[in-house]
Backbone as CSV, one residue per row, in Angstrom:
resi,resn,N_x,N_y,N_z,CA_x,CA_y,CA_z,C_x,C_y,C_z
1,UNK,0.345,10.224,-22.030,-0.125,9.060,-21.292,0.360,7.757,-21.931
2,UNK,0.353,7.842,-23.278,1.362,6.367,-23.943,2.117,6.274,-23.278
3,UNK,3.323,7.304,-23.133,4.742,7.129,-22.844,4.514,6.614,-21.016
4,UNK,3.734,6.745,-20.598,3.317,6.196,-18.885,2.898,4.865,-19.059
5,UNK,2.212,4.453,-19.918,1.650,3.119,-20.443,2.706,2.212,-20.529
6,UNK,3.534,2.709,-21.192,4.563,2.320,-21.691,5.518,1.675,-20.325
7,UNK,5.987,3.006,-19.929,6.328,2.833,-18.205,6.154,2.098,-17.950
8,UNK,4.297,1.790,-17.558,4.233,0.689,-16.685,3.886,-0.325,-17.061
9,UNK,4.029,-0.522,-18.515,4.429,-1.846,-18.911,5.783,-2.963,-18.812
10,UNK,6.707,-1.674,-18.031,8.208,-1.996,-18.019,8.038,-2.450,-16.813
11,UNK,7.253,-1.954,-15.558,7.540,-2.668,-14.005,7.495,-4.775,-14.636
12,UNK,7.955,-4.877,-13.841,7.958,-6.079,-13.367,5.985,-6.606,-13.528
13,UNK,5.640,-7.846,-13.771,4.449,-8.445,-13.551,4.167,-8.743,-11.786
14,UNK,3.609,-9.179,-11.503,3.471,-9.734,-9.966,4.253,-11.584,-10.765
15,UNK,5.430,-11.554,-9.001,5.710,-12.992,-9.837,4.572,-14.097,-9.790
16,UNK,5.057,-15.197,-10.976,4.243,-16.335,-10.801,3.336,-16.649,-9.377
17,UNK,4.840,-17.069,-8.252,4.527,-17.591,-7.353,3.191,-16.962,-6.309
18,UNK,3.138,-15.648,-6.736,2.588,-14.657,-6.215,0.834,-14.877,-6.772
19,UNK,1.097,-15.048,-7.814,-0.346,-15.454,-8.666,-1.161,-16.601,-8.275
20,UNK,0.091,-17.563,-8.217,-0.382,-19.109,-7.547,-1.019,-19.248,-5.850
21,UNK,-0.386,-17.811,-5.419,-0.658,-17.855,-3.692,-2.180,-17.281,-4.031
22,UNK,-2.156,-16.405,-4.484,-3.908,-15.992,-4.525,-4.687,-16.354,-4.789
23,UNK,-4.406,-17.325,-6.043,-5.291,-18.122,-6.538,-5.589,-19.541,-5.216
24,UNK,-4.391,-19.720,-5.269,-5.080,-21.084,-3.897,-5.758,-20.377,-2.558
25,UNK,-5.624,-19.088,-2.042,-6.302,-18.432,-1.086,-7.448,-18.369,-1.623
26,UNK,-7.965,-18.194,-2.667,-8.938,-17.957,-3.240,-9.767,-19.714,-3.417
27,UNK,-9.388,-20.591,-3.214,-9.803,-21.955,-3.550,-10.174,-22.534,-2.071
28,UNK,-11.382,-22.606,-2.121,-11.854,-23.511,-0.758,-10.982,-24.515,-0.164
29,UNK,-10.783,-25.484,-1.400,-10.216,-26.719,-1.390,-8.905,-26.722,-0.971
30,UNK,-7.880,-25.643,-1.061,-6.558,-25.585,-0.984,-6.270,-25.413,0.641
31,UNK,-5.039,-26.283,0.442,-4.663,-26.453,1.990,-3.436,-25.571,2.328
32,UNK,-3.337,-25.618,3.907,-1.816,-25.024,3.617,-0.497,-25.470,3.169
33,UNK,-0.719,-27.081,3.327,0.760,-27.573,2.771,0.504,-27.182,0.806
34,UNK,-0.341,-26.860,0.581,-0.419,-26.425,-0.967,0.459,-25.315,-1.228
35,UNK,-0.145,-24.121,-0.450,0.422,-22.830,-0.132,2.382,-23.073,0.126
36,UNK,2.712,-23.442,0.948,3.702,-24.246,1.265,4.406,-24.372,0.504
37,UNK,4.137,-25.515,-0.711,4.647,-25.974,-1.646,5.043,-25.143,-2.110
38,UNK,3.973,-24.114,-2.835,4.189,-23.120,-4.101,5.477,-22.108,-3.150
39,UNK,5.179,-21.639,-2.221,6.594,-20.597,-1.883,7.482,-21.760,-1.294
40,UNK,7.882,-22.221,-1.200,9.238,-23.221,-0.728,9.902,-22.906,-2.201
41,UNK,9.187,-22.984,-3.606,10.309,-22.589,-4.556,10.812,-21.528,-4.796
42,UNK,10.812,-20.819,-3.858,11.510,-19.477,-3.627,11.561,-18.649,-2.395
43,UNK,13.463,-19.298,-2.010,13.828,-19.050,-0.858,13.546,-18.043,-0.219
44,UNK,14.007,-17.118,-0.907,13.820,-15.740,-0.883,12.169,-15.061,-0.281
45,UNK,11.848,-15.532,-0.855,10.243,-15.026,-1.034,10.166,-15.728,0.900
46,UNK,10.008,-17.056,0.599,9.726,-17.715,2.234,10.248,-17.128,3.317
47,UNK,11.667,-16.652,2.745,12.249,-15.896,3.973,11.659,-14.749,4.483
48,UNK,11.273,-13.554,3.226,10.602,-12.417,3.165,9.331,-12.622,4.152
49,UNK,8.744,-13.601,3.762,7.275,-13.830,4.256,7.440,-14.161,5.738
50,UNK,8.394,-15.071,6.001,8.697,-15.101,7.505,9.031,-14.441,8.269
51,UNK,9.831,-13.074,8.062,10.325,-12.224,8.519,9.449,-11.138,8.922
52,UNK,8.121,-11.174,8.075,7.088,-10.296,8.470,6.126,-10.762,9.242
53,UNK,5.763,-12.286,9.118,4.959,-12.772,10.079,5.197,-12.922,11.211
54,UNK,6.646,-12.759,11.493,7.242,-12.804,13.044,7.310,-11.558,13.583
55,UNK,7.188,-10.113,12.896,7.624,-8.927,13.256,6.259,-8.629,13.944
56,UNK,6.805,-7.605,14.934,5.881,-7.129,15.888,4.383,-6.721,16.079
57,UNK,4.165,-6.444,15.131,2.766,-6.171,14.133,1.644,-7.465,14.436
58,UNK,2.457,-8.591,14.512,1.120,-9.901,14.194,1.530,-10.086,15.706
59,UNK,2.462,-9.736,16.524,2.246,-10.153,18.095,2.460,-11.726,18.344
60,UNK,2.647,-12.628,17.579,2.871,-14.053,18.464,3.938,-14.674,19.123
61,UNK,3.431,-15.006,20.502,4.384,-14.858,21.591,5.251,-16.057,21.412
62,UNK,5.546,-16.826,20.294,6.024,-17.944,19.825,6.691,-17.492,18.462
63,UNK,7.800,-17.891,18.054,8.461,-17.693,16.941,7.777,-18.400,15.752
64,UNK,7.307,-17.960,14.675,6.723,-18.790,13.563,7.772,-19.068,12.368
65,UNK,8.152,-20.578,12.424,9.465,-20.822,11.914,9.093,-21.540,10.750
66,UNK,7.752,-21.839,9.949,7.368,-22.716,8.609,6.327,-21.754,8.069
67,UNK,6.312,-21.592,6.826,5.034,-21.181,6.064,3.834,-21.703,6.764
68,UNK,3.857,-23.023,7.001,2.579,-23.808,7.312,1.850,-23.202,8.536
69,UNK,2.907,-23.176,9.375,2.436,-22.357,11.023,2.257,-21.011,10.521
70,UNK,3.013,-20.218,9.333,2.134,-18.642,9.264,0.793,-18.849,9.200
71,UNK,0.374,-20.178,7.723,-1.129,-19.812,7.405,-1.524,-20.487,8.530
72,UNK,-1.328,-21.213,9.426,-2.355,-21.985,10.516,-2.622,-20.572,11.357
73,UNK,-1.683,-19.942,11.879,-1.504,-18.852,12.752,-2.098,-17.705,12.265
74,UNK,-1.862,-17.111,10.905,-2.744,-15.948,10.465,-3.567,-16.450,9.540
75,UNK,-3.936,-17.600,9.512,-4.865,-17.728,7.925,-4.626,-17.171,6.667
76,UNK,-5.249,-17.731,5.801,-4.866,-17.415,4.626,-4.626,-16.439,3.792
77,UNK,-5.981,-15.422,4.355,-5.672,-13.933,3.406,-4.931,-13.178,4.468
78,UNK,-4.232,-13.464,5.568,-3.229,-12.624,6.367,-1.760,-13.145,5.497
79,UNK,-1.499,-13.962,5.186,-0.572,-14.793,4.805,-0.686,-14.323,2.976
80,UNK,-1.840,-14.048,1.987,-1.881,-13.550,1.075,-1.241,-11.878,0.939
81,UNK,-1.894,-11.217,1.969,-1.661,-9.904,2.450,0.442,-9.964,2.084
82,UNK,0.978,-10.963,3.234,1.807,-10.905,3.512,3.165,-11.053,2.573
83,UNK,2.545,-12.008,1.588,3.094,-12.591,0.490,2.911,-11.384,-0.397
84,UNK,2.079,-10.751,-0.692,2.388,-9.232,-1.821,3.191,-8.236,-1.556
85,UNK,3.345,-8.222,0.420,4.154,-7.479,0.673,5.456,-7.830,0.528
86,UNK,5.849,-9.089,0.329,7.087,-9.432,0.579,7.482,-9.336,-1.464
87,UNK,6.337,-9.336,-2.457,6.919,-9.617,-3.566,6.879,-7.755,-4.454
88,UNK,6.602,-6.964,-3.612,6.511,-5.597,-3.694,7.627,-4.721,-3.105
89,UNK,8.338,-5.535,-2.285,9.346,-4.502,-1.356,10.519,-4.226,-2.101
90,UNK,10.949,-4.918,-3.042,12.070,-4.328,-3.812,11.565,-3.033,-4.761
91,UNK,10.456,-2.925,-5.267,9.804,-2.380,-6.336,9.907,-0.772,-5.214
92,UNK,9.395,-1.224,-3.911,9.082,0.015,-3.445,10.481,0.806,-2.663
93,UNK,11.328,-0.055,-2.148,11.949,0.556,-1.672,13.153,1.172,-2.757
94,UNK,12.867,1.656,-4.160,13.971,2.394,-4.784,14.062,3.584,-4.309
95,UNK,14.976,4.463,-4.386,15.463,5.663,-4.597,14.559,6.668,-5.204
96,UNK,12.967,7.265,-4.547,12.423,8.304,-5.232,12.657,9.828,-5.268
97,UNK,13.446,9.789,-5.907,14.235,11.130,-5.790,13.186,12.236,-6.190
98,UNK,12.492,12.133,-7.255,11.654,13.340,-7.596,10.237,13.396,-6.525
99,UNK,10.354,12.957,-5.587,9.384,12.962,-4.493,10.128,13.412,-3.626
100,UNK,11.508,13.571,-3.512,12.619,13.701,-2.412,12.389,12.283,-1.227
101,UNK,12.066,10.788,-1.508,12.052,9.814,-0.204,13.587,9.244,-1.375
102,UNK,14.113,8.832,0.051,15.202,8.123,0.135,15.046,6.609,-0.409
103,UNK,16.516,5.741,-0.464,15.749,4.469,-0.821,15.412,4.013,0.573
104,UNK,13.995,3.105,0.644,12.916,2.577,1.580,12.414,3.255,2.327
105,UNK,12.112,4.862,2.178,11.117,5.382,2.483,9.926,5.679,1.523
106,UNK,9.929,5.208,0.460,8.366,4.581,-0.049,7.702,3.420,0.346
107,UNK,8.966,2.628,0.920,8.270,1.439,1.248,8.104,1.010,2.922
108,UNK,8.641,1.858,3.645,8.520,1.797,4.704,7.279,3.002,4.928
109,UNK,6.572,3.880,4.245,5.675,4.696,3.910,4.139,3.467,3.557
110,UNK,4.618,2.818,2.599,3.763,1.879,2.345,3.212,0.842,3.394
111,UNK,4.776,0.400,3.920,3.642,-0.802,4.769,3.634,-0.319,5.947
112,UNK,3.696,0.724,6.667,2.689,1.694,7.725,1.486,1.973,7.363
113,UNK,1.522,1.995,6.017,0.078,2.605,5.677,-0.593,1.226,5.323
114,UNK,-0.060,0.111,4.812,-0.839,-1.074,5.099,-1.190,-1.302,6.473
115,UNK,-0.845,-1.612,7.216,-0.492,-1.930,8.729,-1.720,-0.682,9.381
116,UNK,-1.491,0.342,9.447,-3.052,1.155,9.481,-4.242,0.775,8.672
117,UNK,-3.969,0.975,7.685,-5.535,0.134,6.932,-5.969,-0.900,7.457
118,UNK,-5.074,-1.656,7.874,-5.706,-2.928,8.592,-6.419,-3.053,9.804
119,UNK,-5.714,-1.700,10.854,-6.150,-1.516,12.150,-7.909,-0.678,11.673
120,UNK,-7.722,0.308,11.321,-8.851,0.751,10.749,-9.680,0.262,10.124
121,UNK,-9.897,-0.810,9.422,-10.803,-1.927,8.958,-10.984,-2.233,9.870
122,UNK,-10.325,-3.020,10.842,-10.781,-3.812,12.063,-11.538,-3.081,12.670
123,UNK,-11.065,-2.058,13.188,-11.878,-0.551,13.916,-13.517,-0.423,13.305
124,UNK,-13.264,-0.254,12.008,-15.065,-0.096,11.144,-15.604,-0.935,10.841
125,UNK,-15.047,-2.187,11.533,-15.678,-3.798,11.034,-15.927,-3.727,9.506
126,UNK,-15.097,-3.385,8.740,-14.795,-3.961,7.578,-14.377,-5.563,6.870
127,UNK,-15.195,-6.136,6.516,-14.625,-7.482,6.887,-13.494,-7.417,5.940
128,UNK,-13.067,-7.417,4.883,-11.879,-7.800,4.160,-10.620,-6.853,4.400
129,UNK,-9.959,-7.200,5.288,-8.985,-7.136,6.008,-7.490,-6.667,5.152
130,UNK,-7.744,-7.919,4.602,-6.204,-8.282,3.843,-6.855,-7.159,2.358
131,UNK,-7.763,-7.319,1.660,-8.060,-5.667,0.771,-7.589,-4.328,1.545
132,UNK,-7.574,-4.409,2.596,-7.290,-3.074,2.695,-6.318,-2.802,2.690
133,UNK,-5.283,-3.832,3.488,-3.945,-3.604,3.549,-3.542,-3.746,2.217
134,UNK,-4.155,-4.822,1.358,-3.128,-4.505,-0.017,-3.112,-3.392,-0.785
135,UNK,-4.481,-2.197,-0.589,-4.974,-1.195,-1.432,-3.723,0.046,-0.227
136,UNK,-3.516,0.131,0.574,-2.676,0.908,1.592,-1.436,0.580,1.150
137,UNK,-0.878,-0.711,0.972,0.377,-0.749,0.627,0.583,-0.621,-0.870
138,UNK,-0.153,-0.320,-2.026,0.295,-0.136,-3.527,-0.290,1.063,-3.416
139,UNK,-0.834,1.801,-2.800,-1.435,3.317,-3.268,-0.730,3.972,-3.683
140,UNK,0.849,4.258,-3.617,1.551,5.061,-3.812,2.462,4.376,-5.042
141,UNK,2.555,3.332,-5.473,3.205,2.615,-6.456,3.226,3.642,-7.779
142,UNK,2.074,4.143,-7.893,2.801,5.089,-9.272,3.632,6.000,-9.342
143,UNK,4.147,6.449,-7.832,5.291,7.481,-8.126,6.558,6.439,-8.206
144,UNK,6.608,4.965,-8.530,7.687,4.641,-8.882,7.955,4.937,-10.538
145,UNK,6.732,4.348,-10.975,6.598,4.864,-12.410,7.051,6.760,-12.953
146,UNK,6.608,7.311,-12.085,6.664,8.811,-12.462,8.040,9.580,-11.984
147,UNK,8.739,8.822,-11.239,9.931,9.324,-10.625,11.144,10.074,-11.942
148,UNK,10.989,9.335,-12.860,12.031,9.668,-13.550,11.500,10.494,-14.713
149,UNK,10.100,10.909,-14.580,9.144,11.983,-15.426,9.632,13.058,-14.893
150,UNK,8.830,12.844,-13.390,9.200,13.845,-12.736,10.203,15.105,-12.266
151,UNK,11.711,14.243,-11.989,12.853,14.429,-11.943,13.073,15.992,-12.413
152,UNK,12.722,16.796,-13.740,13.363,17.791,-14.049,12.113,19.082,-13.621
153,UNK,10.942,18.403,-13.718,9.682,19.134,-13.408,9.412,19.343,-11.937
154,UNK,9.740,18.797,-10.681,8.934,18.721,-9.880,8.844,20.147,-9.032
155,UNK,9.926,21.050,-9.501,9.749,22.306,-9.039,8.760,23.175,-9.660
156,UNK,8.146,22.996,-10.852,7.052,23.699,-11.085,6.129,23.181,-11.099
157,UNK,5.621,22.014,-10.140,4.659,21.577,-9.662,4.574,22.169,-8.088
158,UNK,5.801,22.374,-7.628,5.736,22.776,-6.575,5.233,24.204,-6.752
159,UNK,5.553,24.961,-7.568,5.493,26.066,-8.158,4.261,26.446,-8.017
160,UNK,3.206,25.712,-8.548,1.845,25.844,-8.554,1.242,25.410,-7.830
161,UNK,1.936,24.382,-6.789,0.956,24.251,-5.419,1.020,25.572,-4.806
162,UNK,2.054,26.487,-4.423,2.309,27.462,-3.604,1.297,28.604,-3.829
163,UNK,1.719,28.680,-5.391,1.017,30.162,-6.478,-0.507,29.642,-6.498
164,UNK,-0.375,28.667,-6.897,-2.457,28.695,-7.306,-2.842,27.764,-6.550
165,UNK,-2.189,27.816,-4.966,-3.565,27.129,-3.797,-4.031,25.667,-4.390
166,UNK,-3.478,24.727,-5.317,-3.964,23.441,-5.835,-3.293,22.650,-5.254
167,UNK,-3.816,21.351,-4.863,-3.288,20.062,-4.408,-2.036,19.507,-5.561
168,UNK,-1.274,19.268,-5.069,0.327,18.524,-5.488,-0.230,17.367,-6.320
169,UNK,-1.244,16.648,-6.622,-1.829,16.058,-7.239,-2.463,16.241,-8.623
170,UNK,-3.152,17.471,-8.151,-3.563,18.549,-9.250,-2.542,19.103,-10.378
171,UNK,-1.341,19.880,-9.350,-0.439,20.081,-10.363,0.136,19.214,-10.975
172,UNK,0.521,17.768,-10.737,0.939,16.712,-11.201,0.110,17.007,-12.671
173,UNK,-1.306,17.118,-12.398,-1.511,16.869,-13.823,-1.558,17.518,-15.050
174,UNK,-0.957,19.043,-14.098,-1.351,20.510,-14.854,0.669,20.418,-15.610
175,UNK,1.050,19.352,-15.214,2.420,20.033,-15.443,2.640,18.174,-16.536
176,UNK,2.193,17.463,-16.118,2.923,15.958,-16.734,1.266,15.364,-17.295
177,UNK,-0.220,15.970,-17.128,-1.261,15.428,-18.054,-1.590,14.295,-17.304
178,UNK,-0.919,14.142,-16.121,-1.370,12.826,-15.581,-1.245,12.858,-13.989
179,UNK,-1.435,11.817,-13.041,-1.046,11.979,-12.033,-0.681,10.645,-10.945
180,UNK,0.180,10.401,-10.364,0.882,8.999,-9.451,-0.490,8.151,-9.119
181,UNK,-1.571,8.844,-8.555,-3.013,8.009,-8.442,-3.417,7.059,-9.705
182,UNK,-3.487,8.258,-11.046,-3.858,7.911,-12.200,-2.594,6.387,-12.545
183,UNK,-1.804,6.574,-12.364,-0.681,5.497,-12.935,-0.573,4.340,-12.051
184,UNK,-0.790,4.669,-10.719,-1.102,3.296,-9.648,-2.029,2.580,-9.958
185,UNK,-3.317,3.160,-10.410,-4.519,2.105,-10.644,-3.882,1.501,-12.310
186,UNK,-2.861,2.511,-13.752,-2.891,1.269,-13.989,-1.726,0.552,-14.243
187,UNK,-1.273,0.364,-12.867,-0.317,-0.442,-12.276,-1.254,-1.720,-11.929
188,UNK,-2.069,-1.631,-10.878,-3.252,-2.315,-10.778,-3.869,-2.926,-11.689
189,UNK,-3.978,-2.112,-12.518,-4.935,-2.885,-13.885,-4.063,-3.757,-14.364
190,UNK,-2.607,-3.951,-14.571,-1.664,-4.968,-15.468,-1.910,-5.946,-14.344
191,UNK,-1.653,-5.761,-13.368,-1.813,-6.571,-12.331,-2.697,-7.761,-11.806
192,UNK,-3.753,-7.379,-12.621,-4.964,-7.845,-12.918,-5.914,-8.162,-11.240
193,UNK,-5.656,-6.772,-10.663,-5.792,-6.908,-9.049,-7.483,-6.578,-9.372
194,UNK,-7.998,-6.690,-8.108,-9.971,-6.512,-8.445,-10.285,-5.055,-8.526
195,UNK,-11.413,-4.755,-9.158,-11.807,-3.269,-9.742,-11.519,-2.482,-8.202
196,UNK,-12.103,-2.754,-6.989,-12.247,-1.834,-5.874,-10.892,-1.718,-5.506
197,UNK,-9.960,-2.410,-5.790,-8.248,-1.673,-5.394,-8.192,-1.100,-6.392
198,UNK,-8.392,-1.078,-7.775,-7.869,0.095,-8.932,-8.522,1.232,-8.370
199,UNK,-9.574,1.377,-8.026,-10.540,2.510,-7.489,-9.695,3.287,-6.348
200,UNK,-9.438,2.331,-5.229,-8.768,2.688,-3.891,-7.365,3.339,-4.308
201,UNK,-6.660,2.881,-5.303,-5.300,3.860,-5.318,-6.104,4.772,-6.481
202,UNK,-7.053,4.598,-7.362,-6.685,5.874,-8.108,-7.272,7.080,-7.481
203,UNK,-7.886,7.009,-6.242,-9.164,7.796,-5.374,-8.893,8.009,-4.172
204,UNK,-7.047,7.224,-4.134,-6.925,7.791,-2.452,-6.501,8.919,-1.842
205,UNK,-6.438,10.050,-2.537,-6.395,11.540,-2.596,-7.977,12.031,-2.635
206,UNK,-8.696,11.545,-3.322,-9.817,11.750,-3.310,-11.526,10.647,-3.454
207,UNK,-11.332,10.201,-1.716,-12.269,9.118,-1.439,-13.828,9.294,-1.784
208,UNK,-14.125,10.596,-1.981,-15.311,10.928,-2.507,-15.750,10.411,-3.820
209,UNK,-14.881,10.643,-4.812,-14.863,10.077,-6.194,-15.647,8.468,-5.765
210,UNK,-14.829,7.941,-4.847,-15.124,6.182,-5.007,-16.470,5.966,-5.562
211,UNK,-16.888,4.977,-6.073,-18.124,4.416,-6.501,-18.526,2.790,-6.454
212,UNK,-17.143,2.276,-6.764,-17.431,0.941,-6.368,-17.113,0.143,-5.265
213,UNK,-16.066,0.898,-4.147,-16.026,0.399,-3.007,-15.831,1.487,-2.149
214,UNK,-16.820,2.936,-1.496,-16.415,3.800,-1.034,-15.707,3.540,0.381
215,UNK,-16.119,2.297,0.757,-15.318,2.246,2.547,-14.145,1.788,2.057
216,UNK,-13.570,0.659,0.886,-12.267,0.807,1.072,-11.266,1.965,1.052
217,UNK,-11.810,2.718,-0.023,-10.807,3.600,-0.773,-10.700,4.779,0.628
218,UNK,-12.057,4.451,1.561,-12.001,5.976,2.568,-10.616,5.383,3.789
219,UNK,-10.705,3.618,3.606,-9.364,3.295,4.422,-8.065,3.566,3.944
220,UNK,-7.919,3.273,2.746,-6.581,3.810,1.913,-6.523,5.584,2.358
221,UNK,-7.341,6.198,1.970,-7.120,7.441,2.710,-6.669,7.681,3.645
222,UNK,-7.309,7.128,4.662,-6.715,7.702,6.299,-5.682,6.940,6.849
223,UNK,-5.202,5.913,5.784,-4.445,4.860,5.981,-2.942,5.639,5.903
224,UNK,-3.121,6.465,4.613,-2.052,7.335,4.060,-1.894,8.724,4.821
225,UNK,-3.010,9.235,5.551,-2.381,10.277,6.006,-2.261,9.721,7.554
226,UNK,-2.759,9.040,8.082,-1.948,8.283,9.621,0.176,8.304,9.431
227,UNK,0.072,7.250,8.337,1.872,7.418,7.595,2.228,8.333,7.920
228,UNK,1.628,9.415,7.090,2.277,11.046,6.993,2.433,11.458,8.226
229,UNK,1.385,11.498,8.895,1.181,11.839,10.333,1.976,11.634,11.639
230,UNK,2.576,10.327,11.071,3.736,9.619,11.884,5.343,9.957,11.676
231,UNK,5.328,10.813,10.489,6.745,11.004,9.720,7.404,10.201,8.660
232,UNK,6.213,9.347,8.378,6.947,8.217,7.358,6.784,8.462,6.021
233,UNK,7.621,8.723,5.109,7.164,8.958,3.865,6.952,10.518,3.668
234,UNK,7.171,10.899,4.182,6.225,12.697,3.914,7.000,13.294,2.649
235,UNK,8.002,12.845,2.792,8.710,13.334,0.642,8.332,14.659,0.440
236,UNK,8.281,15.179,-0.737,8.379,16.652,-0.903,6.387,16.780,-0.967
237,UNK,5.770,15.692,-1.277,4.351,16.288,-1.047,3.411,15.737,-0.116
238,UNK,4.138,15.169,1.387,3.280,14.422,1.977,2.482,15.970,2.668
239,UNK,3.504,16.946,2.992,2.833,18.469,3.657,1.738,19.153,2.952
240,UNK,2.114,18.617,1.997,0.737,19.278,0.524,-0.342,18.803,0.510
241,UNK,-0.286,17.665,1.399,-1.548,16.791,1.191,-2.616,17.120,2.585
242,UNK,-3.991,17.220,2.104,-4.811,16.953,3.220,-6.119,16.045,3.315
243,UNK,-6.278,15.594,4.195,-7.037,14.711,4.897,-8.678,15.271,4.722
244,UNK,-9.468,14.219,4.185,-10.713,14.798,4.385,-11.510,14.026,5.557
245,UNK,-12.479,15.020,5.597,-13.408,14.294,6.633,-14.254,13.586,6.651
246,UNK,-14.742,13.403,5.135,-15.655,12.530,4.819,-15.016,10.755,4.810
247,UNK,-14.271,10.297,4.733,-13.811,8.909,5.119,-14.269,8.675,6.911
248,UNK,-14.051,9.400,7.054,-14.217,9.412,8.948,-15.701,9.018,9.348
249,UNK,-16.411,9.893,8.700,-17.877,9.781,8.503,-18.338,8.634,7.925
250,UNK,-18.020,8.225,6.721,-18.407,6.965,5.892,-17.928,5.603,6.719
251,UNK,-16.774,5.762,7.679,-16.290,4.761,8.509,-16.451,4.481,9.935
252,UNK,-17.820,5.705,10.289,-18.079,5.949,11.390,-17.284,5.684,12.836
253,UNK,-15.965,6.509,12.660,-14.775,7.048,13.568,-15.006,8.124,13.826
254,UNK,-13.713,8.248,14.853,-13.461,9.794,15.316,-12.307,9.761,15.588
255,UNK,-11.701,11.269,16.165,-10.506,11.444,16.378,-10.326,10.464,17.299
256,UNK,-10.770,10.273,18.521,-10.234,9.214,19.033,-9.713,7.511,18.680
257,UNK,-10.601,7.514,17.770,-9.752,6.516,16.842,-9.019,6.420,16.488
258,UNK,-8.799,7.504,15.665,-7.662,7.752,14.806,-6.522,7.644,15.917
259,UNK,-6.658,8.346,17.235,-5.238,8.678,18.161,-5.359,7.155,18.626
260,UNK,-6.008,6.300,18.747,-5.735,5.014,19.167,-4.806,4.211,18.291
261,UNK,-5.625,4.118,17.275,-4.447,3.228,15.802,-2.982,3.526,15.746
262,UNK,-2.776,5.142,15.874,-1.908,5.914,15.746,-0.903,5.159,16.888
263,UNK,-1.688,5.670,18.358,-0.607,4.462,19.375,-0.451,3.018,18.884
264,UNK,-1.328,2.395,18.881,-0.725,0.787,18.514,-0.270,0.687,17.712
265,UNK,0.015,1.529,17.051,1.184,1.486,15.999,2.642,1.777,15.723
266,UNK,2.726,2.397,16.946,4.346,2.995,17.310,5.325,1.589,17.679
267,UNK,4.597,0.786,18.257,5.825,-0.101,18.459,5.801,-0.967,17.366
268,UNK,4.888,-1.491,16.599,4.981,-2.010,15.107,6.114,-1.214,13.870
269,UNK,6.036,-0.105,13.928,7.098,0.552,13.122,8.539,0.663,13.186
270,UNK,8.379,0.610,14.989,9.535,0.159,15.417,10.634,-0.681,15.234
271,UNK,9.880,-1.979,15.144,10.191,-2.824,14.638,11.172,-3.478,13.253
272,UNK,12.233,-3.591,13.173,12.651,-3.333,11.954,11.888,-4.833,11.462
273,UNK,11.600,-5.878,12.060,11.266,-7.118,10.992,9.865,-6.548,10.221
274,UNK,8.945,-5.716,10.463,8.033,-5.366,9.889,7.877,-4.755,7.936
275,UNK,9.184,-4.434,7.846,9.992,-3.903,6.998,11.270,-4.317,6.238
């Protein structure tokens, strides 16, 4: 577990600018030309952020061509949401070979599964919106860390899902002492993101565990197997994985829910600006 520590002491921090956006979302007082300010110093980033607020997903029948009109148009923690996604997409879309996803099918895995968390919050009147989507889109962040652990092992993890009936999770830990959940939350923790997202990725295999925020972590769940469900991301253990029923219950849904989200979501994925 040092040598993982270690790891994920090597990712990248969340940038500055990224710190400064949350913190002013987080400030009564802060306006949007504040917000504004802080990403205008990085083109890149503004562009990123624009490119998602216009994609099919947020629906506005008007082109949103300034930061200022995103936060007027989605408010602030849609526009926070949006801004992690845009400072996460290089991180996610590498090459995870010991999962078998291609490069940007972790990250096109990810923000489907943000993009569901969000519909599904809305669905269970969850009020914090933009938590869910951010706990849906980093859940899977520790198999960036573990990819190159993984690499020579992942056949006798597979090995022991087949032979001893255990979740791909399980063997993760029977074979490397650890597991992609375990290393996402502390991805999270450097991150210095709030206790109920460390919870939500280290528990989104298993939403029962939760304790300090059980409805988020049960959205990160169904958030992640909707993804799977759709074909996105499924890598060598999205088939290994199953869905419990207790999130459904705690979020008082049903299948018909689930097949609703599932449709309004096909033409969002579609979409390449979403991504």
């Amino acid at each position: 577990m040092d040598t993982i520590v270690k790891a994920v002491d090597h990712l990248p921090s969340l940038p500055h600018i990224v710190v400064q956006v949350i913190e002013l979302t987080e400030d009564h007082n802060s306006t949007a030309q504040d917000i504004n300010n802080v990403l205008n110093q990085d083109q890149g980033m503004t562009a990123s952020v624009l490119k998602l607020a216009n994609s099919a997903y947020y629906g506005f029948p008007r082109r949103i061509s300034t930061v200022t009109d995103a936060i007027v148009l989605l408010g602030f923690r849609t526009v926070r949401s949006i801004v992690m996604a845009a400072s996460v997409s290089d991180i996610l879309n590498q090459d995870i070979e010991a999962y078998a996803l291609e490069p940007g099918e972790l990250w096109r895995h990810s923000q489907t599964s943000a993009m569901a968390a969000r519909a599904i919050a809305k669905k269970a009147k969850f009020p914090a919106l933009d938590l869910a989507y951010t706990g849906a889109l980093l859940h899977d962040i520790g198999k960036v860390v573990l990819n190159d652990f993984l690499k020579q092992d992942y056949h006798k993890v597979i090995e022991l899902v087949e032979h001893d009936g255990i979740t791909f999770m399980e063997a993760e830990d029977k074979v490397l002492g650890f597991n992609h959940a375990l290393v996402g939350a502390k991805v999270a923790e450097k991150w210095n993101l709030p206790a109920e997202l460390v919870e939500a990725i280290q528990h989104h295999h298993i939403p029962e565990k939760a304790e300090v925020n059980q409805k988020l972590t049960a959205i990160v769940h169904l958030a992640d197997f909707i993804s799977i469900s759709m074909g996105i991301g499924i890598g060598i253990d999205g088939m290994l994985q199953s869905v419990s029923s207790e999130p459904i219950e705690i979020l008082n849904l049903n299948q018909l829910d689930i097949e609703k989200i599932i449709s309004d979501l096909t033409d969002s994925i579609a979409d390449e600006q979403s991504f």
